[in-house]
N, C-alpha and C positions, 0 to 999 in steps of 0.2 A: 321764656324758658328756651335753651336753646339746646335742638332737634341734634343727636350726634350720628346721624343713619348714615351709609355709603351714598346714598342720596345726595343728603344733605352737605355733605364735606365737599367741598370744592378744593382743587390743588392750590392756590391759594394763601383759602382758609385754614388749609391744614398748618403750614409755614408761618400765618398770624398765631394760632394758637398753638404751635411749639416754641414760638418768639414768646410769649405771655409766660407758659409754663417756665422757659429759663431765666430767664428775668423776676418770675418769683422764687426760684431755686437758688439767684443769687444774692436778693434780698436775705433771704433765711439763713445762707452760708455767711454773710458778713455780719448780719447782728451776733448771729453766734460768738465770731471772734472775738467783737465786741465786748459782749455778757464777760469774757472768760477773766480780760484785763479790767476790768469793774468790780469784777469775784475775788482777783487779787489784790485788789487797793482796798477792796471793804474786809475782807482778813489780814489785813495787817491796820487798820483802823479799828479792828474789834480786838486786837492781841494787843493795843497801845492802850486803849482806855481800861482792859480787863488786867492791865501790868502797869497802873498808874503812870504810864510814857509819856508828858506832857508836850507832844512834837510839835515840831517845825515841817514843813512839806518843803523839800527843796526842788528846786525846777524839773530836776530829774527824774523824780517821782519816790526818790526815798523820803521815809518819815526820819525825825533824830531829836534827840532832845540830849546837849551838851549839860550833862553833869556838873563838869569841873573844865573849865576853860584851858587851865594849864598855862605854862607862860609864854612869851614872845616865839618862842623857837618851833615852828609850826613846818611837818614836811612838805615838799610839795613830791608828784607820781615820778622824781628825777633821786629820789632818796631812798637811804635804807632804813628800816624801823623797825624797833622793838615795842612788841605789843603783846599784855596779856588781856586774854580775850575768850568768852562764852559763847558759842553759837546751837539757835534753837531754831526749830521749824515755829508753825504759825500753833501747832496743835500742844507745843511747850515743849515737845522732847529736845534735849539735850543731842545735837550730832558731833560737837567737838566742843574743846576746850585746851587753854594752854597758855603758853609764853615760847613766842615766836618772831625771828630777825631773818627781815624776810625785804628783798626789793618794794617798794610800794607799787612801782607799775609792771608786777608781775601777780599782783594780788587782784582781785574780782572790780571791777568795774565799781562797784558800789561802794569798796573799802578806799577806791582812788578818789569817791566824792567825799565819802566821812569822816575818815581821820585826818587832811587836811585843816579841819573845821576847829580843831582842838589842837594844844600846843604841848610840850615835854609836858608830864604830869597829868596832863587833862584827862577826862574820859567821859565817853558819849557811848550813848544806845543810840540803835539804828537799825530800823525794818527795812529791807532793801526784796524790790521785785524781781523777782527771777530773771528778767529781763535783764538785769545789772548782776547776777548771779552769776548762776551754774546753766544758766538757760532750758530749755527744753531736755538736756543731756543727763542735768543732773549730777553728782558728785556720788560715785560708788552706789553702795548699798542704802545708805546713809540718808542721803537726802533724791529725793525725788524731783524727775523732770517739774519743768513749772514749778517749784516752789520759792516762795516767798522767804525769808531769813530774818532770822533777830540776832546783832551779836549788842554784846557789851565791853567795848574796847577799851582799855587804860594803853595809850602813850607812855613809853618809858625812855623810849631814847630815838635820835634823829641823828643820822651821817648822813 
């Protein structure tokens, strides 16, 4: 058992066990961070199988399962693209929706990995992590910092 009197503290010991106590403060501060990006990969794995999503995990960390391949003529983020397209948070709500011709490398980090994947005509779902989002900032009202994203995108045209 160890004695904590003015006695007993040595200058020191005090200095060993403020080293102990911060070093277990930063143990607990990085799993935390940890926990937070494992919370978002398993909410968009429980919104894939509860939305029959049969995905693919691509290196980046979005989930996608290409519907309809589409043909040869595939953007790359140097193009401009027409796309109609639903987008949901993790809990289903609906934050947008539309038919939009829009630069592709001005659109979210996550739509510059996914509709690549798909050609004119094609269309593909895709969970995409905040991270590849709206980040920490979030978009409006709408969607909330750290959130996680589902859109269902059809390809309609490539310049």
């Amino acid at each position: 058992m160890i004695n904590f009197t003015q006695k007993s503290i040595k200058k020191g010991h005090f200095s060993s066990i403020l080293g102990v106590f911060m070093a277990i403060l930063a143990i607990f501060t990085l799993n935390g961070c940890s926990k937070s990006g494992a919370s978002e990969q398993e909410q968009m794995i429980a919104y894939a199988k509860a939305n029959s999503i049969n995905y693919t995990t691509d290196a980046s960390g979005i989930l996608y399962e290409i519907i309809t391949p589409g043909n040869s003529t595939r953007p790359t983020v140097n193009n401009t693209i027409t796309v109609t397209y639903v987008g949901k948070l993790m809990n289903g709500n609906q934050f947008d929706a539309g038919t939009i011709t829009y630069a592709l490398n001005q659109l979210i980090p996550g739509w510059q990995i996914a509709v690549p994947k798909i050609g004119v005509g094609g269309e593909i779902k895709v969970l995409i992590p905040s991270s590849l989002g709206y980040g920490s900032a979030g978009a409006g009202s709408s969607i909330p910092g750290n959130s996680p994203l589902y859109f269902n995108i059809k390809l309609s045209a490539v310049k």
